[in-house]
N, C-alpha and C positions, 0 to 999 in steps of 0.2 A: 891334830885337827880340832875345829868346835863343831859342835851342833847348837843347832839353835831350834828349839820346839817352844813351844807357844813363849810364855813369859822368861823360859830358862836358857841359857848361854852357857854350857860345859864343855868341857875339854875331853878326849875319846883316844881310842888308840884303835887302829883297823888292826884283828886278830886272825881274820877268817873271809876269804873273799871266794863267792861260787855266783857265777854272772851278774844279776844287778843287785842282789842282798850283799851284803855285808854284817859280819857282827865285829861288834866292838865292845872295848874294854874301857870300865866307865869306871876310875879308881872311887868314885863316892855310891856307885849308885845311881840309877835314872832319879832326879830330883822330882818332889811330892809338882812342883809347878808347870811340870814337863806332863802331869798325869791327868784325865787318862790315856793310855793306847788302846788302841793305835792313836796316834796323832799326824800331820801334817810336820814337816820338820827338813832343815837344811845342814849340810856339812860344807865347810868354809876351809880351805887351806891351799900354800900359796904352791904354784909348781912353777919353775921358768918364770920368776920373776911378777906373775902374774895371779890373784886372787882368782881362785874357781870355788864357785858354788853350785853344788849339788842338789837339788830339790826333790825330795823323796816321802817314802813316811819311815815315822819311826813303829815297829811292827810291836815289840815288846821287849822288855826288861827285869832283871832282877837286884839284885845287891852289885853283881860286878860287871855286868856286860847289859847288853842290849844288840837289839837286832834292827838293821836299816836297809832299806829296798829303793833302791835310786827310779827314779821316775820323772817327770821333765812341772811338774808339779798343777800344770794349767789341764790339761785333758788327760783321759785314758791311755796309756802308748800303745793300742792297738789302733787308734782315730789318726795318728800322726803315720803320716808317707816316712818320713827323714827323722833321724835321731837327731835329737837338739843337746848342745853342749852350754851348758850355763858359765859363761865367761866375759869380761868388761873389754870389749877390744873398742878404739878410736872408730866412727864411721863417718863420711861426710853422707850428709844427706841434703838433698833438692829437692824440690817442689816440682810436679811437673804440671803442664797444663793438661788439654786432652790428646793433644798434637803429638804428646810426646815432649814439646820445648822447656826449658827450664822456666819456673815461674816467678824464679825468687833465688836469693842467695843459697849457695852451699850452706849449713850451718852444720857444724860438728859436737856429736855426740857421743856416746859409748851405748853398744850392744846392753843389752842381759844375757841375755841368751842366740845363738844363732844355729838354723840347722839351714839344709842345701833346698828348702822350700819357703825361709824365711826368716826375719830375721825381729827379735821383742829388743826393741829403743827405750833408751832410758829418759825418753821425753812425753809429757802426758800432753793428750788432745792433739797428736796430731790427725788430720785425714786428708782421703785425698791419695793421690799418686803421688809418690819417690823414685828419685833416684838413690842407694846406697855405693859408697863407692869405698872399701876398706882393705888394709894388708893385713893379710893371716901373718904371725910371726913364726921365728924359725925361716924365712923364706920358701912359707910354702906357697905363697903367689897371693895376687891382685884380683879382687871381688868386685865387680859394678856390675848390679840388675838394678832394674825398676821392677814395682811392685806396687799394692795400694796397700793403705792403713783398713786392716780387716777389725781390728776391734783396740779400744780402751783398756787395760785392767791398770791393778794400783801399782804394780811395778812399771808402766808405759808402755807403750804405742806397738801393737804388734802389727806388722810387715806380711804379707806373700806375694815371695815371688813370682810374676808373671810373665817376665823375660831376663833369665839369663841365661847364656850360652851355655851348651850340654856339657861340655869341657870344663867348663869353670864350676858349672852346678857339681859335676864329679868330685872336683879338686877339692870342694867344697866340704861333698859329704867324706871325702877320706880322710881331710884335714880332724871332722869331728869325730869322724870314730875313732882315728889314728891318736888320739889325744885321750877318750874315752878309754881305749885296748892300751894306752901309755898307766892310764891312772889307775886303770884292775892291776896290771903288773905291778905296779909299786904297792896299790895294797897287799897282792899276795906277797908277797917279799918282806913289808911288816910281819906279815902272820908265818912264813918259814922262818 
């Protein structure tokens, strides 16, 4: 896997995984441009075909390892209702008016991130009410809510949802823990 902290891009190995920390084995060492910690910091590697990025901090380090705490990287996760999974999946999205009608063409995008309360677009300036409409892979089902654009950051357009079906929101959130509880298993599995 990489990590990415401020200016520095290294390569890690998951040694040690006990709920959202992790420690990892850093053959060079936390780099002087990675310092200091804690820092703000990402782990990037591929599962299913698909790049997942992790948003956490980096807590602290020595000569051969370092220590990471996955966190959703925008707010506190006590502030967050739904666990958010950092992942690039296809969305289509629409413009709605106030009516609820469409106001403008579908245009397709890719997620950052998606939990079962909302969803961060990799498009900047949108607002306004959406419709998203996207397939979780693996066939674990079809997502359409609407929602408004609640805020701007530099990654793009964060999303809440304010109508989707209780079913679907479920499906939602088990797809991201289900994927979350897939990627602790595989690190613990490094680390045995």
């Amino acid at each position: 896997m990489n990590l990415h902290v401020r200016h520095a891009r290294f390569s890690a190995r998951v040694v040690h995984a006990h709920g959202v920390e992790i420690t990892l084995a850093v053959a060079r060492g936390v780099p002087a441009a990675a310092r200091p910690l804690p820092a703000e910091a990402e782990v990037s590697f591929e599962h299913q075909r698909q790049i997942v990025m992790l948003s956490g901090t980096l807590l602290g380090g020595d000569d051969v390892s370092a220590r990471f705490r996955i966190d959703d990287g925008i707010a506190p996760r006590e502030l967050r209702r739904y666990v958010r999974l950092a992942v690039s999946l296809p969305v289509g999205v629409t413009p709605l008016n106030a009516d609820g009608s469409a106001a403008g063409e579908t245009e397709m995008m890719h997620t950052v991130d998606i939990s079962a309360g909302g969803v961060l677009l990799d498009r900047l300036g949108l607002q306004g009410a959406v419709r998203v409409e996207l397939e979780l892979p693996g066939g674990h089902g079809n997502v359409t809510a609407t929602g408004r654009v609640v805020r701007n950051v530099t990654d793009g357009s964060g999303v809440n949802f304010d109508s989707i079906d209780a079913d679907t929101q479920q499906m939602l959130d088990g797809f991201v823990l289900g994927v979350r509880h897939q990627l602790a298993q595989r690190f613990a599995q490094v680390a045995g």
